[in-house]
N, C-alpha and C positions, 0 to 999 in steps of 0.2 A: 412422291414417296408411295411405294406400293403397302398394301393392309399388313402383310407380315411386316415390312418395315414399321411400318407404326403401330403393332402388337411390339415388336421387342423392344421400342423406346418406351412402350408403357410401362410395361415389367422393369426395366433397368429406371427408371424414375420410383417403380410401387418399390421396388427392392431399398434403394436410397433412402426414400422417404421413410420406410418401415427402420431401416437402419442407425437414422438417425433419433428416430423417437426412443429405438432401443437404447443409443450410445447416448442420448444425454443425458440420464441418470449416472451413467457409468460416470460418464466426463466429470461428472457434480462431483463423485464420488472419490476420483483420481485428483483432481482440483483443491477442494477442502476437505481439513482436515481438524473441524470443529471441536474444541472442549468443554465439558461444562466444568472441568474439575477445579476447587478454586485450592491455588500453589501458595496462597497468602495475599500479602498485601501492602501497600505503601511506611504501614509504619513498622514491618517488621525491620527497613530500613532507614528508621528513623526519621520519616517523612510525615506531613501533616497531609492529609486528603479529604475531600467530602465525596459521597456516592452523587451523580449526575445520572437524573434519568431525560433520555431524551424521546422524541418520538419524529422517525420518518415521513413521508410526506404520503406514502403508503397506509399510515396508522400502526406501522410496525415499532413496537419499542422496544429501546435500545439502553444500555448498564454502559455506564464511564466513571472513572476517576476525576478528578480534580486535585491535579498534587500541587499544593501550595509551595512558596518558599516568601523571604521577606522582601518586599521592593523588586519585584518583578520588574527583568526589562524586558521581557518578550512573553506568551502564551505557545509554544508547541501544540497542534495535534498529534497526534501518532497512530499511525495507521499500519497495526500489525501484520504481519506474513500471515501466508494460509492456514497456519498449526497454531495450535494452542490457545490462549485468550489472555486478556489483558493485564491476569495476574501473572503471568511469566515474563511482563516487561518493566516491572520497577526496574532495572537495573537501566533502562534508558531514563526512566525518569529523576533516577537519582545524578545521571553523568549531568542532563538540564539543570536539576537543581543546583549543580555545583557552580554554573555558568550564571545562574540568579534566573531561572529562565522557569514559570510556571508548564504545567503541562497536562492536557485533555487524553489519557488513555482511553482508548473507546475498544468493545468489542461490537465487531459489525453483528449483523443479525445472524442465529444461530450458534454463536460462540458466545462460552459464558453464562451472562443470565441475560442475555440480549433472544429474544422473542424468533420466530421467521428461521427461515432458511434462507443460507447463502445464493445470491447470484450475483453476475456482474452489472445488471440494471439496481440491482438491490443494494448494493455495495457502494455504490456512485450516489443513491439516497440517503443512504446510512453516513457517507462524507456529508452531505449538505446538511444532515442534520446537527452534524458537530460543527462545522462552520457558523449556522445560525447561532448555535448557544454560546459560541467563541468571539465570533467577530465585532458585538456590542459591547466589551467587555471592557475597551481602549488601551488595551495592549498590541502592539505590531505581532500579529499573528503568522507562527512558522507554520508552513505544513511538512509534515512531515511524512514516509512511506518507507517500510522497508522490505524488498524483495515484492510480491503481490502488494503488500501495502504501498510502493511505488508508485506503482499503476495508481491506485486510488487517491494519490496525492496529486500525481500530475493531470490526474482527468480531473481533480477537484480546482488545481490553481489552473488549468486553461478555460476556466469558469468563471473563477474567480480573482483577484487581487489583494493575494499575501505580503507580509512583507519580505519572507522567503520562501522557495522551496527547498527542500532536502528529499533527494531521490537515493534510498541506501539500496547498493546489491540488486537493480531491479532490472529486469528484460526487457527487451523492444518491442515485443510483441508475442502473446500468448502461442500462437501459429509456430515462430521461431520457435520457440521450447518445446513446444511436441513435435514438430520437426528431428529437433534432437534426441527424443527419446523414441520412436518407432519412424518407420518410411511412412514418409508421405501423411505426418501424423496430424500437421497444420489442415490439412484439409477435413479431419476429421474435429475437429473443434468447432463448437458453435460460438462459444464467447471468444472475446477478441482482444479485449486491455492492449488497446494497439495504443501503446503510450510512443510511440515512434512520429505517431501524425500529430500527436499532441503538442510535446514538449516544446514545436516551433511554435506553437499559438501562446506559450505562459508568456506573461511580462513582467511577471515578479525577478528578481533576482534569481538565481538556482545555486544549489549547491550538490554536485554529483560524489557519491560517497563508494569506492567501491574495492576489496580486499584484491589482492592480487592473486591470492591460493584458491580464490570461490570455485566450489569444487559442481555446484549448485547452476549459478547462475555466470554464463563466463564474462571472466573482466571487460572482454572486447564488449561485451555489452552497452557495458556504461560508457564505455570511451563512444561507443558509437549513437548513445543517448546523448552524451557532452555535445558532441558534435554537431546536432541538430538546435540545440537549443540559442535563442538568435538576443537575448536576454545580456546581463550582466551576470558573469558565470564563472565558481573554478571548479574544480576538479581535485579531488582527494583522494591519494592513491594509498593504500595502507599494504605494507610490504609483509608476504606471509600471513594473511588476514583471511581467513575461510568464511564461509556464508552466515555460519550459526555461533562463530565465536567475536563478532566484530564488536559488540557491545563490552563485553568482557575486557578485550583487547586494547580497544581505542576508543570507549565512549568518551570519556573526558578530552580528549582532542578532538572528538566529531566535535562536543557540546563547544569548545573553544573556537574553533571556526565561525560555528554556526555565530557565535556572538560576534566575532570579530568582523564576519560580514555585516553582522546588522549595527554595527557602531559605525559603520563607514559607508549606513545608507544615505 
């Protein structure tokens, strides 16, 4: 390799490099979309809850729910999308509760009154730390994820041993979605949520949840997530079900499934 030759591979590496320290703020930025704003809460729906605080393995602490019901047959985690924070999910915990099924709303770090900022290393600690305070509790623990919260359910059950998963609306891999939103946009990401290489390692059961109208994250997604998973597994296909109305729509039939898989474990 002649000098000029390996002058212009330095620059085209310094340019990279510089590039990317610039875009991962950016990335952070396009990525999460943290609230602190609180929307309410468990019993504006008639639910009983206690405050759970937890703390990461970082020293990062963390703000959850504990929404009670009577004679629990299950504990749910729930592991929200990239927007908002864990008070805009009662209405998943209330479809649980109908099924008799407890549940751990958690907001990862940066969202809510949860401590830290978001990352994908951060986010996968933020799961472990709701696992811990969940899985001594002797209830058959779901995990649950929906959309980004997917990803962080299925990197938390190929760790672990739930007695379900539940993957709602979730992508194969981070790469693939920016893919689809700019050229060549996979290469520009540095996180990865490659829940594609995961999903064959879970051993729990699985349950794939995913609307047919997801205007967000596309259905061939999940069929193509189903597909990988090597598990006892079905598939829930919800007709005319978009990405951010699926709760509204068909919580009480996800929450139904979900129990009818775990009565038939």
């Amino acid at each position: 390799m002649t000098r000029r030759a390996i002058q212009t591979a330095f620059w085209i590496l310094a340019t990279a490099g510089l590039g990317f320290v610039i875009l991962r703020p950016l990335e952070n930025k396009l990525l999460y979309f943290p609230d602190r704003e609180d929307y309410g809460s468990p019993s504006d729906a008639g639910l009983a809850y206690t405050d759970v605080n937890l703390v990461a393995s970082d020293g990062v602490r963390l703000h959850a729910w504990h929404v009670k019901v009577a004679q629990p047959v299950a504990l749910v985690i729930h592991f929200h999308g990239n927007a908002g924070n864990l008070s805009g999910r009662v209405p998943f915990a209330a479809a649980f509760a109908g099924a008799r099924m407890d549940t751990l709303l958690v907001d990862y770090r940066g969202y809510g009154r949860s401590e830290g900022t978001p990352s994908e290393e951060g986010l996968y600690r933020d799961a472990d730390a709701a696992w811990a305070w969940a899985e001594p509790r002797g209830l058959p623990v779901v995990v649950y994820g929906e959309s980004l919260g997917g990803a962080v359910a299925i990197d938390l059950a190929s760790r672990r041993r739930p007695a379900l998963l539940v993957a709602q609306s979730t992508f194969t891999r981070l790469a693939e979605m920016a893919d689809r939103t700019i050229p060549f946009g996979g290469a520009l990401v540095s996180q990865k949520y490659d829940s594609i290489s995961k999903i064959g390692r879970v051993e729990a059961s699985v349950l794939v949840v995913h609307g047919d109208a997801d205007e967000i994250v596309p259905f061939e997604m999940g069929r193509t997530l189903f597909g990988r998973v090597r598990s006892r597994k079905e598939f829930l296909r919800l007709a005319g079900v978009h990405h951010n109305d699926l709760v509204e729509r068909a919580g009480p039939e996800v929450a139904a499934r979900m129990a009818a898989m775990l009565r038939s474990e």
